[in-house]
Structures are given as structure tokens and as C-alpha cells.
PDB file of N, CA, C and O in Angstrom:
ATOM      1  N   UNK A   1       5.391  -5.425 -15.986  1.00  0.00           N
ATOM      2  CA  UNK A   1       5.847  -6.787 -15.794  1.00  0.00           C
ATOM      3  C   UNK A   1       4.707  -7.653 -15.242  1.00  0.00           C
ATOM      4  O   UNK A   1       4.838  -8.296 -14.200  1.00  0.00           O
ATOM      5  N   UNK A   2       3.578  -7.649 -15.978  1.00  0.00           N
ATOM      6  CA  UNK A   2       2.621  -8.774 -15.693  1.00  0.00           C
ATOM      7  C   UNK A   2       2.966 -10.118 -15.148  1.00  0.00           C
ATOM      8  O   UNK A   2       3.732 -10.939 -15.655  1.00  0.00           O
ATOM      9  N   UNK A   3       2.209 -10.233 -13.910  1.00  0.00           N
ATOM     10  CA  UNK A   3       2.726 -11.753 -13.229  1.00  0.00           C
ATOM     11  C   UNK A   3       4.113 -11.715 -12.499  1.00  0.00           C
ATOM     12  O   UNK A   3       4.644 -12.670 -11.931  1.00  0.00           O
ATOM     13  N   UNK A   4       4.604 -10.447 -12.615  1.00  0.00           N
ATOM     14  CA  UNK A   4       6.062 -10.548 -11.702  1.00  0.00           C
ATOM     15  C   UNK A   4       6.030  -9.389 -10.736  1.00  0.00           C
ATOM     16  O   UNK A   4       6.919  -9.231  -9.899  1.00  0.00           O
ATOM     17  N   UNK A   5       5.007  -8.590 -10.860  1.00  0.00           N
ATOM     18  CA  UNK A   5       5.141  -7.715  -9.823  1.00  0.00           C
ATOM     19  C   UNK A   5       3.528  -7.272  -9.464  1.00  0.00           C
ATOM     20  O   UNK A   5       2.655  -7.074 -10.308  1.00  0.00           O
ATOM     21  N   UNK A   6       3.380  -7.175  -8.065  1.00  0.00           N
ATOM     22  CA  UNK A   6       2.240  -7.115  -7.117  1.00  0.00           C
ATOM     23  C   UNK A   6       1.992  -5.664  -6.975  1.00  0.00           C
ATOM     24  O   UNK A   6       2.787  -5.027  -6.284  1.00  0.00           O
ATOM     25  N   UNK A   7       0.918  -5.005  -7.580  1.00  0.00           N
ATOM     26  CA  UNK A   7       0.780  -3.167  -7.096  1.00  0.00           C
ATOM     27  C   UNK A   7      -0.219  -3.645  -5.827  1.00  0.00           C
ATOM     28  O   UNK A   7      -1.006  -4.577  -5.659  1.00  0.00           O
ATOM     29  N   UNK A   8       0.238  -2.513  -5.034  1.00  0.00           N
ATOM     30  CA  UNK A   8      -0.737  -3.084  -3.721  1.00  0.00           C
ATOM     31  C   UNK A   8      -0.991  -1.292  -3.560  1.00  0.00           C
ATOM     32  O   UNK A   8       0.073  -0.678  -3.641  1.00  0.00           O
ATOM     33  N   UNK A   9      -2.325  -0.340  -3.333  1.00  0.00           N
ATOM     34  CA  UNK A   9      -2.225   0.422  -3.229  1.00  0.00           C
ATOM     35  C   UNK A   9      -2.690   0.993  -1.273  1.00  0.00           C
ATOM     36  O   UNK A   9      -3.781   0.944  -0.705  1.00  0.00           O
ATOM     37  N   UNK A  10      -1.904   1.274  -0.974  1.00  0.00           N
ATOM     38  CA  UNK A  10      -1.376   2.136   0.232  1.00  0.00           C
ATOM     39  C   UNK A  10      -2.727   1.649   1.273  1.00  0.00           C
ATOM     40  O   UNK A  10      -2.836   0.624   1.946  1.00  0.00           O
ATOM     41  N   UNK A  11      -3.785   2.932   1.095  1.00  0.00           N
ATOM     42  CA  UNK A  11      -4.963   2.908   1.045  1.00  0.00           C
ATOM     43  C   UNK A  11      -5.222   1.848   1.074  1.00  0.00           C
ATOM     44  O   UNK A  11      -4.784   1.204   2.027  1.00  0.00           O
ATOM     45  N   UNK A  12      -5.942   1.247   0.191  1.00  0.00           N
ATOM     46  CA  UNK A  12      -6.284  -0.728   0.367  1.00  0.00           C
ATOM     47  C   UNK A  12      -5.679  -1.282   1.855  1.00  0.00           C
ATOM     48  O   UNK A  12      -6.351  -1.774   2.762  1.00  0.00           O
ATOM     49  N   UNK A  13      -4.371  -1.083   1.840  1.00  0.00           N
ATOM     50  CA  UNK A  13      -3.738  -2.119   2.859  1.00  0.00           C
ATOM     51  C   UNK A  13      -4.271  -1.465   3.989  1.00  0.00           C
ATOM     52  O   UNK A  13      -4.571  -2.262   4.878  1.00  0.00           O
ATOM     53  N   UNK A  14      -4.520  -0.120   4.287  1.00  0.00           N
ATOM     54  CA  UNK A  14      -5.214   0.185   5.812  1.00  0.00           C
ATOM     55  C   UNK A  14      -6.992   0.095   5.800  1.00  0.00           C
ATOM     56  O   UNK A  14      -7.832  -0.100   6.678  1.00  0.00           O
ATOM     57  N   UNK A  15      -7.038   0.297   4.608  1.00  0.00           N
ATOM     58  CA  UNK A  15      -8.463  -0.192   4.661  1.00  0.00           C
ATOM     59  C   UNK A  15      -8.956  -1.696   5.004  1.00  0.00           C
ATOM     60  O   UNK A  15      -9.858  -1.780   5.837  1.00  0.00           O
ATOM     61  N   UNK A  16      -8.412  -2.982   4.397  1.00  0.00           N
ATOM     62  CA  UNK A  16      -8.430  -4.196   4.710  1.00  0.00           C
ATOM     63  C   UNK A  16      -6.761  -4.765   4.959  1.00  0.00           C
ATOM     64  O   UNK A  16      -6.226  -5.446   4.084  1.00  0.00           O
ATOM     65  N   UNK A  17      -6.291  -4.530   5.783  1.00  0.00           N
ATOM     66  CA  UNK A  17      -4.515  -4.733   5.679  1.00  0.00           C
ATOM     67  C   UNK A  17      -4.601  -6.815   5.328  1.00  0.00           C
ATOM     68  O   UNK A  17      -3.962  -7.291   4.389  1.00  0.00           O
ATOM     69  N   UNK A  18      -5.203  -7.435   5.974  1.00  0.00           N
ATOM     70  CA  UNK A  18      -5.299  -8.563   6.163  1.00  0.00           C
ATOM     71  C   UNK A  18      -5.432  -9.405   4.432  1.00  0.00           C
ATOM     72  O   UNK A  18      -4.832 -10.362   3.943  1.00  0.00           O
ATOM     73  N   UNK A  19      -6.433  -8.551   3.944  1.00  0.00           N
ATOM     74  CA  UNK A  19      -7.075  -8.705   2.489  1.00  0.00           C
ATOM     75  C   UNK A  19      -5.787  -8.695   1.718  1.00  0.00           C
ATOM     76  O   UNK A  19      -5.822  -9.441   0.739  1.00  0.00           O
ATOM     77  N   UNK A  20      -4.490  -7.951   1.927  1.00  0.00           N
ATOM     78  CA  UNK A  20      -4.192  -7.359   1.430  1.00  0.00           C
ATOM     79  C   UNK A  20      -2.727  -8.378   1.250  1.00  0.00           C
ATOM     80  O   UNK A  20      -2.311  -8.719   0.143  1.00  0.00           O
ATOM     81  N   UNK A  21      -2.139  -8.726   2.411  1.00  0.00           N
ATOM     82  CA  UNK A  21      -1.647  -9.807   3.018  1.00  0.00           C
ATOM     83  C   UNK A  21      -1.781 -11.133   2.114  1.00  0.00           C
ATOM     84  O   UNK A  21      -1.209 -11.714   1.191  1.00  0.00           O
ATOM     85  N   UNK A  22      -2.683 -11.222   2.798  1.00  0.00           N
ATOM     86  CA  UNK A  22      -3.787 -12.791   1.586  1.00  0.00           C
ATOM     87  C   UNK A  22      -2.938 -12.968   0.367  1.00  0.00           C
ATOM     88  O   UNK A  22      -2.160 -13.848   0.000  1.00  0.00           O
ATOM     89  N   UNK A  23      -3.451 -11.555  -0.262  1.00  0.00           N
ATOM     90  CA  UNK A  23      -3.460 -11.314  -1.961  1.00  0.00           C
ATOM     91  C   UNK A  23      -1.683 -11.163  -1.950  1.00  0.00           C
ATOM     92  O   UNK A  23      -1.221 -11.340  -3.077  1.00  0.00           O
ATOM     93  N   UNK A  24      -0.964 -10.963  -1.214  1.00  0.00           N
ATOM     94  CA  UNK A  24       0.886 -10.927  -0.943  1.00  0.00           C
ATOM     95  C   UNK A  24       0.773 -12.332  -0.619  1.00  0.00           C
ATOM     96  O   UNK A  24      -0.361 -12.717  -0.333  1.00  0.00           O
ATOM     97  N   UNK A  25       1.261 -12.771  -0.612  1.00  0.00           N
ATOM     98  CA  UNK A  25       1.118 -14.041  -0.137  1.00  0.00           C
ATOM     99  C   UNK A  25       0.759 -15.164  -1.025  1.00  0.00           C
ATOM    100  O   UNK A  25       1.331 -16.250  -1.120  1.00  0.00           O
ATOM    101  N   UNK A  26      -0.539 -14.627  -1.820  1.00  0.00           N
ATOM    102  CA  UNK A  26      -1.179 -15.995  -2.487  1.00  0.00           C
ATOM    103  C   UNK A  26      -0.164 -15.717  -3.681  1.00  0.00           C
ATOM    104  O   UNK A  26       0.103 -16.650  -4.439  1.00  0.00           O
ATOM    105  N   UNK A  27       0.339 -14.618  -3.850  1.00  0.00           N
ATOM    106  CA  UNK A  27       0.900 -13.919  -5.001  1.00  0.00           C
ATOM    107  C   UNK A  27       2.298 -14.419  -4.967  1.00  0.00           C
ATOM    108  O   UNK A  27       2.666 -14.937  -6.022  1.00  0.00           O
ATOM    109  N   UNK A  28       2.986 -14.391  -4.195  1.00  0.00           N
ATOM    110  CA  UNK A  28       4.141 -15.816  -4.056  1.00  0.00           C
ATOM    111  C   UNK A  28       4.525 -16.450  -3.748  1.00  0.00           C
ATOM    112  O   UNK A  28       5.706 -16.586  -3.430  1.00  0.00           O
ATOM    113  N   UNK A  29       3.334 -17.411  -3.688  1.00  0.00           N
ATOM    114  CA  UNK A  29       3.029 -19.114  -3.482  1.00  0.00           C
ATOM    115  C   UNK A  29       3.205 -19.154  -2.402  1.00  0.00           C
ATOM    116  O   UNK A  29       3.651 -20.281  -2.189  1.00  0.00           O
ATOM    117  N   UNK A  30       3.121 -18.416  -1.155  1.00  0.00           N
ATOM    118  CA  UNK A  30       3.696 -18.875   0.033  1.00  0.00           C
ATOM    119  C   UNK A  30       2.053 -19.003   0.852  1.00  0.00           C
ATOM    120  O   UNK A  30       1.178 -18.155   0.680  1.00  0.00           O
ATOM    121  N   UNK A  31       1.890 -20.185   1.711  1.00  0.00           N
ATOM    122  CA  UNK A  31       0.830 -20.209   2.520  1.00  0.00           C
ATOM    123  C   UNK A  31       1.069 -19.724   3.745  1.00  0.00           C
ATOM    124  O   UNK A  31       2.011 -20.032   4.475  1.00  0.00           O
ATOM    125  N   UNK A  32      -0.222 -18.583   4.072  1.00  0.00           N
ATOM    126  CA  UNK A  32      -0.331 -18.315   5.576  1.00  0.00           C
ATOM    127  C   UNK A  32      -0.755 -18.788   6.252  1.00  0.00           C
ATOM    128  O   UNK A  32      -1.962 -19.002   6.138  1.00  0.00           O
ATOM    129  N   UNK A  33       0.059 -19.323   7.552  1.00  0.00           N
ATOM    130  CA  UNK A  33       0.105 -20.059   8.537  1.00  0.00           C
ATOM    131  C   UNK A  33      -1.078 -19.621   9.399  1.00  0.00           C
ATOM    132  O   UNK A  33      -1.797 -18.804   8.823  1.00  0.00           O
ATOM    133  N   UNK A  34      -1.360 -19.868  10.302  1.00  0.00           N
ATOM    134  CA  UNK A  34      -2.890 -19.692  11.446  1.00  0.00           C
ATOM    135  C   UNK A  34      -2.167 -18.700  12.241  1.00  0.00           C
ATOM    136  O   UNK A  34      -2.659 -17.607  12.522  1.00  0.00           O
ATOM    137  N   UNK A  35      -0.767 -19.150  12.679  1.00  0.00           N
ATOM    138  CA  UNK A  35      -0.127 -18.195  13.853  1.00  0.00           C
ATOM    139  C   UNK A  35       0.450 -16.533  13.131  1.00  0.00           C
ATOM    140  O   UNK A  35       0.365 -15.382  13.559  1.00  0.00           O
ATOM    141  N   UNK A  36       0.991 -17.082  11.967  1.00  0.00           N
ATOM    142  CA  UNK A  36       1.524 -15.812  11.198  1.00  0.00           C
ATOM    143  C   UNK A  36      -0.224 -14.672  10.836  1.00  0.00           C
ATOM    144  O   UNK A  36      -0.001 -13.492  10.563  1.00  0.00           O
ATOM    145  N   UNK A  37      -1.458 -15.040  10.864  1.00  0.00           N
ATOM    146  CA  UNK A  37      -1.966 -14.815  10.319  1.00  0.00           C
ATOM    147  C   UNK A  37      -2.704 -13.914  11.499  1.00  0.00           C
ATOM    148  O   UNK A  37      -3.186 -12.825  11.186  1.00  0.00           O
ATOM    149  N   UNK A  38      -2.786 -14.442  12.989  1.00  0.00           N
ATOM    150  CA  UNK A  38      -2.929 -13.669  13.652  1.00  0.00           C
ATOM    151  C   UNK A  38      -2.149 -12.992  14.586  1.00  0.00           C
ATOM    152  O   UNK A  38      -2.672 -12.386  15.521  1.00  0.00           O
ATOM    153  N   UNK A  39      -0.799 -13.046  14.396  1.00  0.00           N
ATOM    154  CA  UNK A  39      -0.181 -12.450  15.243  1.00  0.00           C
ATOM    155  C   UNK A  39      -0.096 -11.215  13.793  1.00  0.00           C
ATOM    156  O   UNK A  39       0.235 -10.125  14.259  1.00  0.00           O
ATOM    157  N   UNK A  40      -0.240 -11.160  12.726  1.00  0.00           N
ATOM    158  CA  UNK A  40      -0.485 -10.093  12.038  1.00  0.00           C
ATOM    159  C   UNK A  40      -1.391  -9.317  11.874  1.00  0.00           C
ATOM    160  O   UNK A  40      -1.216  -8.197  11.396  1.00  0.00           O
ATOM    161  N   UNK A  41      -2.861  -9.912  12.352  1.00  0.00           N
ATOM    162  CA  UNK A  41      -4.172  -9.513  12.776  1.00  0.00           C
ATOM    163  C   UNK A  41      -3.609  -8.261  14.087  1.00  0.00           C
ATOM    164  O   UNK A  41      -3.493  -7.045  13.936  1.00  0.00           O
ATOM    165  N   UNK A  42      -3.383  -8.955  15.137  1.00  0.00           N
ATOM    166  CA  UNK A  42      -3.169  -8.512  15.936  1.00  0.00           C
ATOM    167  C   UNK A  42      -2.105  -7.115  15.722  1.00  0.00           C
ATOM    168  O   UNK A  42      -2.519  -6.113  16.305  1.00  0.00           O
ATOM    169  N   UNK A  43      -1.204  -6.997  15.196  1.00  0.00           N
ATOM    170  CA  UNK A  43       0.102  -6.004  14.625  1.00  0.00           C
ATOM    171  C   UNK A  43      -0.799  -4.915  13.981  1.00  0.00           C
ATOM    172  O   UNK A  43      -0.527  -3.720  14.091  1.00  0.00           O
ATOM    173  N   UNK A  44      -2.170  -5.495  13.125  1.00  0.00           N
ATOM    174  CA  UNK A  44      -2.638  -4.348  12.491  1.00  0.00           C
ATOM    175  C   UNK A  44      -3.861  -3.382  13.075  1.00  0.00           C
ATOM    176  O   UNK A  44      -4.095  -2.202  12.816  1.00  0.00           O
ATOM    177  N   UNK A  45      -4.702  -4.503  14.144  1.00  0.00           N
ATOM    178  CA  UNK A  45      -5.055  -3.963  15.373  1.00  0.00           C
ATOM    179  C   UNK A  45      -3.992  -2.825  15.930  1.00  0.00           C
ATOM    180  O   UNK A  45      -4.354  -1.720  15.525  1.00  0.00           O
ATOM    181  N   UNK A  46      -3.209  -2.777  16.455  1.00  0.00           N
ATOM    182  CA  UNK A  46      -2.546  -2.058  17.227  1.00  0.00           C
ATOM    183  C   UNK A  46      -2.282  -0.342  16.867  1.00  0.00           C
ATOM    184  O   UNK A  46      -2.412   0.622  17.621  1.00  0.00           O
ATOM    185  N   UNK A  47      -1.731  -0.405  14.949  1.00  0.00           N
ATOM    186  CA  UNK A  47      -1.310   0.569  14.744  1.00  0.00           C
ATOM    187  C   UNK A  47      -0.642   1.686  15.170  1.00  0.00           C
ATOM    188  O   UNK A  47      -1.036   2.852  15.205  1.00  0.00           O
ATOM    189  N   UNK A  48       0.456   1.192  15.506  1.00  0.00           N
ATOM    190  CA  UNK A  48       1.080   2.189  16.124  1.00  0.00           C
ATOM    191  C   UNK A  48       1.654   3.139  15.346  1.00  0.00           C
ATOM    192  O   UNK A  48       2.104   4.196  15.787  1.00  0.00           O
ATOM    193  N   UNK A  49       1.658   2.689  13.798  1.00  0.00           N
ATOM    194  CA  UNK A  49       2.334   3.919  12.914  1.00  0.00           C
ATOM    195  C   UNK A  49       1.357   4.875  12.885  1.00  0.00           C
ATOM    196  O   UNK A  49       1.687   6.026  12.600  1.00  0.00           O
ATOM    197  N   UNK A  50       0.102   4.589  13.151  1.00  0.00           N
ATOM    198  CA  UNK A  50      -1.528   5.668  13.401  1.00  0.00           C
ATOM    199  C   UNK A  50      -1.033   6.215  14.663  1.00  0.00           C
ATOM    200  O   UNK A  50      -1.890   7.062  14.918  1.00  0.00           O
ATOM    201  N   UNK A  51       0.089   6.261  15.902  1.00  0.00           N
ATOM    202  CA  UNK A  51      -0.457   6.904  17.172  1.00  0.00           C
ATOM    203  C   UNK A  51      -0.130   8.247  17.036  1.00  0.00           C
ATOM    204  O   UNK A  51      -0.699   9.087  17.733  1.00  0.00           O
ATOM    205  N   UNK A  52       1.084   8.685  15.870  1.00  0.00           N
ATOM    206  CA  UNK A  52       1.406  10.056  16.364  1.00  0.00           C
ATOM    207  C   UNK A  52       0.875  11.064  14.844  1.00  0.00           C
ATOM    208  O   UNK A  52       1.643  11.753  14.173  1.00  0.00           O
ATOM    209  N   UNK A  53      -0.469  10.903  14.621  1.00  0.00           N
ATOM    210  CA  UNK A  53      -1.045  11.295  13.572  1.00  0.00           C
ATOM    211  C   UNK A  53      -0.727  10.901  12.244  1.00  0.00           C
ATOM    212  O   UNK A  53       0.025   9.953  12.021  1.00  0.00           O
ATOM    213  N   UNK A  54      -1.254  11.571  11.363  1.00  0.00           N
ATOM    214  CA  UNK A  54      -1.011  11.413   9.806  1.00  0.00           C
ATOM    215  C   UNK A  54      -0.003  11.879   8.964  1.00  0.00           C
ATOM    216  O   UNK A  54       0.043  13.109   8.974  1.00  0.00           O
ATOM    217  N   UNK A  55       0.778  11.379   8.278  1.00  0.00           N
ATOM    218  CA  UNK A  55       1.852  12.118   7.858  1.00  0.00           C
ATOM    219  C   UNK A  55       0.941  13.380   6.380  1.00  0.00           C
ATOM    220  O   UNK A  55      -0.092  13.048   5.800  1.00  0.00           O
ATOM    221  N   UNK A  56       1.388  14.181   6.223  1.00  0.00           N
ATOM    222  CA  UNK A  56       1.139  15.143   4.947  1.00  0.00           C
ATOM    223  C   UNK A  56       2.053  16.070   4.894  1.00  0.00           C
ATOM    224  O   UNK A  56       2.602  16.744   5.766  1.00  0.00           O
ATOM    225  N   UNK A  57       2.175  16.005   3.426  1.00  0.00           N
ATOM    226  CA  UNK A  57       2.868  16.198   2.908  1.00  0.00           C
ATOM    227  C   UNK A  57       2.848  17.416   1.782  1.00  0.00           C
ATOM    228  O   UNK A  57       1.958  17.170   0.968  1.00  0.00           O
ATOM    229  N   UNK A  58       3.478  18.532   1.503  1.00  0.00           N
ATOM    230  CA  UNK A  58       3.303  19.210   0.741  1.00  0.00           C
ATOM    231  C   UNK A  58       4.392  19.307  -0.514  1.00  0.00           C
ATOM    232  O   UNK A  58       5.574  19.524  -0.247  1.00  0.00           O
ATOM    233  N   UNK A  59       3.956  19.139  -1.893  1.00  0.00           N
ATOM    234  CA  UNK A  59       4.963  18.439  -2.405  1.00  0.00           C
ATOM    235  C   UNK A  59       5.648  20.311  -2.942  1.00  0.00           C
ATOM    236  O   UNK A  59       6.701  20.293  -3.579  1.00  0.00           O
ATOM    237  N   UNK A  60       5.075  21.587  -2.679  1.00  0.00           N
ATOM    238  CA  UNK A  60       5.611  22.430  -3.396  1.00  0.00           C
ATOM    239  C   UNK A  60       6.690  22.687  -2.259  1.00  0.00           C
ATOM    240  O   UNK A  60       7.460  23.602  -2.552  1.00  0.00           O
ATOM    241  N   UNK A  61       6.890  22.166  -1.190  1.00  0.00           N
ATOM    242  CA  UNK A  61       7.924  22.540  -0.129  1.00  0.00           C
ATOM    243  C   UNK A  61       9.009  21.698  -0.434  1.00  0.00           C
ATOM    244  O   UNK A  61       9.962  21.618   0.341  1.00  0.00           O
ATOM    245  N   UNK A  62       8.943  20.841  -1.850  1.00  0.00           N
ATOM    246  CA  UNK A  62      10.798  20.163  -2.492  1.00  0.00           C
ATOM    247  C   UNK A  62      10.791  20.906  -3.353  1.00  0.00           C
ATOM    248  O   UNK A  62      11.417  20.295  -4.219  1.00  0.00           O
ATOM    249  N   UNK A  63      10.371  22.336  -3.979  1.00  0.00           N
ATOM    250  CA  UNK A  63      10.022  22.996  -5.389  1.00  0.00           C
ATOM    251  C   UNK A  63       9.682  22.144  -6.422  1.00  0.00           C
ATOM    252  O   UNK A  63      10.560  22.037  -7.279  1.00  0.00           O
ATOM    253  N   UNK A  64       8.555  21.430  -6.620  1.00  0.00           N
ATOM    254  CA  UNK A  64       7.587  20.732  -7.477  1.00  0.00           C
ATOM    255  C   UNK A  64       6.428  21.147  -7.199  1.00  0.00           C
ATOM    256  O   UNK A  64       6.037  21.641  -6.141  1.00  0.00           O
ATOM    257  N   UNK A  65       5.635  20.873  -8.531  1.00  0.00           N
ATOM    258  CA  UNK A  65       4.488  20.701  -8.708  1.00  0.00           C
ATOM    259  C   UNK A  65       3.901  19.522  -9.079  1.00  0.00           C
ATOM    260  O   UNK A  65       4.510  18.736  -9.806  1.00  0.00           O
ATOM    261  N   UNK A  66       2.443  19.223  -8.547  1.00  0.00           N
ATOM    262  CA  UNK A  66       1.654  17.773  -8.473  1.00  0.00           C
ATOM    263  C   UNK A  66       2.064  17.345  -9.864  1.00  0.00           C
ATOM    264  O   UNK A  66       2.449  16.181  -9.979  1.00  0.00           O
ATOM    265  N   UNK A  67       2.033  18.330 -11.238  1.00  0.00           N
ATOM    266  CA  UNK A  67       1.838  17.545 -12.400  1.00  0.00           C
ATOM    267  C   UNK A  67       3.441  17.360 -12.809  1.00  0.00           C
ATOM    268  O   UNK A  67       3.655  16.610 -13.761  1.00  0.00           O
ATOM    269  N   UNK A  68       4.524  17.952 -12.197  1.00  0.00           N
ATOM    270  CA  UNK A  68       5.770  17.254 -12.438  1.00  0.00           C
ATOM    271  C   UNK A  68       6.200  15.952 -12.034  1.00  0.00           C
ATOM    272  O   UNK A  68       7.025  15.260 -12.630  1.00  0.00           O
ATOM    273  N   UNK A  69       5.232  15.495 -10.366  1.00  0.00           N
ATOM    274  CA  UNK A  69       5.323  14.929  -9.953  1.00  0.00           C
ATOM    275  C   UNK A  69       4.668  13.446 -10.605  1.00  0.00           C
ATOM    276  O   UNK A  69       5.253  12.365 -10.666  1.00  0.00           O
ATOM    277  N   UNK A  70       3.655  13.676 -10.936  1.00  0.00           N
ATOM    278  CA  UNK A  70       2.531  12.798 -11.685  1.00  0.00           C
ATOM    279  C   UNK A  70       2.871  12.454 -13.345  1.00  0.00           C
ATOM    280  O   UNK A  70       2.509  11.504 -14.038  1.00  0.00           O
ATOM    281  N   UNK A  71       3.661  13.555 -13.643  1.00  0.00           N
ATOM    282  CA  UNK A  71       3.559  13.144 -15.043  1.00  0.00           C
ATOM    283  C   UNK A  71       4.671  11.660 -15.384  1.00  0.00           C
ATOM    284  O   UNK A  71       4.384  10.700 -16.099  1.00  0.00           O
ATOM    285  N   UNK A  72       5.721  11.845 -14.757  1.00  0.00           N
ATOM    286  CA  UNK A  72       6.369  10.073 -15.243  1.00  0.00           C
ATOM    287  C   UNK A  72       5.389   9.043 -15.050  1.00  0.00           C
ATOM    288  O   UNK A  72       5.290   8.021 -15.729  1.00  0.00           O
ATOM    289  N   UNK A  73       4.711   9.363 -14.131  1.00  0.00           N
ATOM    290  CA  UNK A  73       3.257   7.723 -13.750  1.00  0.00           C
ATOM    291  C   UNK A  73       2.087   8.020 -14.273  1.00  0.00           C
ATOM    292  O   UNK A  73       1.213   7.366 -13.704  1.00  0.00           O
ATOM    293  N   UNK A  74       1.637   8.755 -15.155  1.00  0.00           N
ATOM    294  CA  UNK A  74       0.847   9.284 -15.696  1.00  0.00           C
ATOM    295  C   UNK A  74       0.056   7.897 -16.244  1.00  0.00           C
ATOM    296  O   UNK A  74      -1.113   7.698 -15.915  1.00  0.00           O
ATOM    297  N   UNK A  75       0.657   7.129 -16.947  1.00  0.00           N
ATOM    298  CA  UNK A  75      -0.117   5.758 -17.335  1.00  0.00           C
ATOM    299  C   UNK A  75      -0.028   4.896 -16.089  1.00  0.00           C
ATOM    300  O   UNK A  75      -1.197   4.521 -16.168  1.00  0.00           O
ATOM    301  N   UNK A  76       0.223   4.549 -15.477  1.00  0.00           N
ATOM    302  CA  UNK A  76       0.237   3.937 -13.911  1.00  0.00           C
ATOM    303  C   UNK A  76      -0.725   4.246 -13.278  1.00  0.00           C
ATOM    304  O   UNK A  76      -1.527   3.324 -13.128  1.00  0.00           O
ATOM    305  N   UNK A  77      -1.186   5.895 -12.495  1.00  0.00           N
ATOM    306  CA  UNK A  77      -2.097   5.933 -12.193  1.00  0.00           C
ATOM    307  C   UNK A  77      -3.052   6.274 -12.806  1.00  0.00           C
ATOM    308  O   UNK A  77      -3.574   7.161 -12.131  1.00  0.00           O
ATOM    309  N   UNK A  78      -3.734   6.079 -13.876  1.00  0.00           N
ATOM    310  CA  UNK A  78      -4.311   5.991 -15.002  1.00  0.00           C
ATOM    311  C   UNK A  78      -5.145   4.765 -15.193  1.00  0.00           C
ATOM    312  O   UNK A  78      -6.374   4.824 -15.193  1.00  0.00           O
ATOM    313  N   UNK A  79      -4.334   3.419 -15.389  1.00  0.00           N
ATOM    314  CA  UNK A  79      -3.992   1.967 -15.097  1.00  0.00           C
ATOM    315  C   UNK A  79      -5.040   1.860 -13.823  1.00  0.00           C
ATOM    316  O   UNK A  79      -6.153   1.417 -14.104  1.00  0.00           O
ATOM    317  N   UNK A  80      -4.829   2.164 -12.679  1.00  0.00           N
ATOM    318  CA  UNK A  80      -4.727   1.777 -11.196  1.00  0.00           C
ATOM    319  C   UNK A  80      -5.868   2.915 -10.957  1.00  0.00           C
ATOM    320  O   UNK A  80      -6.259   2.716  -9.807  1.00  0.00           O
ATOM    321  N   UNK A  81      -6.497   3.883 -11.443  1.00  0.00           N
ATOM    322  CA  UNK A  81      -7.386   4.641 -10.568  1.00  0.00           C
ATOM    323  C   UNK A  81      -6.940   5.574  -9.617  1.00  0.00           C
ATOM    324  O   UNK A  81      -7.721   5.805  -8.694  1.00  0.00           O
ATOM    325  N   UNK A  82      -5.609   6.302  -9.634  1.00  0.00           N
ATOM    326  CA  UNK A  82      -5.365   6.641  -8.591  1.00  0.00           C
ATOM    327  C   UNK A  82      -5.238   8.406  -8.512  1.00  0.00           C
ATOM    328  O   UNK A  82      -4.318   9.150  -8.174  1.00  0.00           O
ATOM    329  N   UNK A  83      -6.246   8.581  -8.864  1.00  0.00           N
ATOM    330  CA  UNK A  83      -6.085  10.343  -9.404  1.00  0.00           C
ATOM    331  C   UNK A  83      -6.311  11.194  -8.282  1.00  0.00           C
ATOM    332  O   UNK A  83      -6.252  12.416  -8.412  1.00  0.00           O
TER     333      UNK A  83
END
């Protein structure tokens, strides 16, 4: 659905969360405000979903495998780089 839907990948948003924001935002028409912009600065400073480590995940502990898992998005992440 070109032009109606925003892929934002995971990664990206903790790498530049702000960048990321911007590009949400410019994406539906809405302008960010000075205050919204750093009291979200500030929210991503903080990270508190980072305090109690990393989540991981093992996908053979639902009985799957990566390529059962991968194969419906197979052109998606393909598309997007996301191998």
C-alpha cells in the first residue's frame, strides 16, 4: 500500500529514535511541536524499556523454524534489507 503505510524498522528507531519520529510525523502531515519534540528527546534519553536488559528470543521454543517463520515475508524482507 504505497503512500498509506509507514515501515519503520525497529533497529532504526533505537538507533536515531528522533529521525525516526520526524519521518512519523512528516508522514501524516502532522507538525512537531518544540515541546512535543523534546519532551520526546528526553523519553528516549531515559530508556527505560533498555533497564532490565534485552529481550531474545528463541523462535524453536513455539515449535518453528526461522524459515517457517520468514517465509510469508519473504518479499518484505527482501524489499526492506532485513535478512
Amino acid at each position: 500500500h504505497p503512500g498509506q503505510v509507514l515501515d519503520v524498522v525497529h533497529g532504526d528507531f533505537h538507533r536515531d529514535p528522533m529521525a525516526i519520529v520526524e519521518r512519523i510525523y512528516r508522514f501524516i502531515g502532522i507538525s512537531l511541536d518544540d515541546a512535543t519534540r523534546t519532551a520526546m528527546m528526553r523519553r528516549a534519553k531515559e530508556k527505560p524499556e533498555l533497564a532490565h536488559g534485552v529481550h531474545r528470543y528463541d523462535i524453536t521454543e513455539f515449535g518453528m523454524t526461522e524459515d517457517e517463520v520468514r517465509a510469508p515475508f519473504g518479499e518484505y524482507i527482501a524489499n526492506f534489507g532485513l535478512n
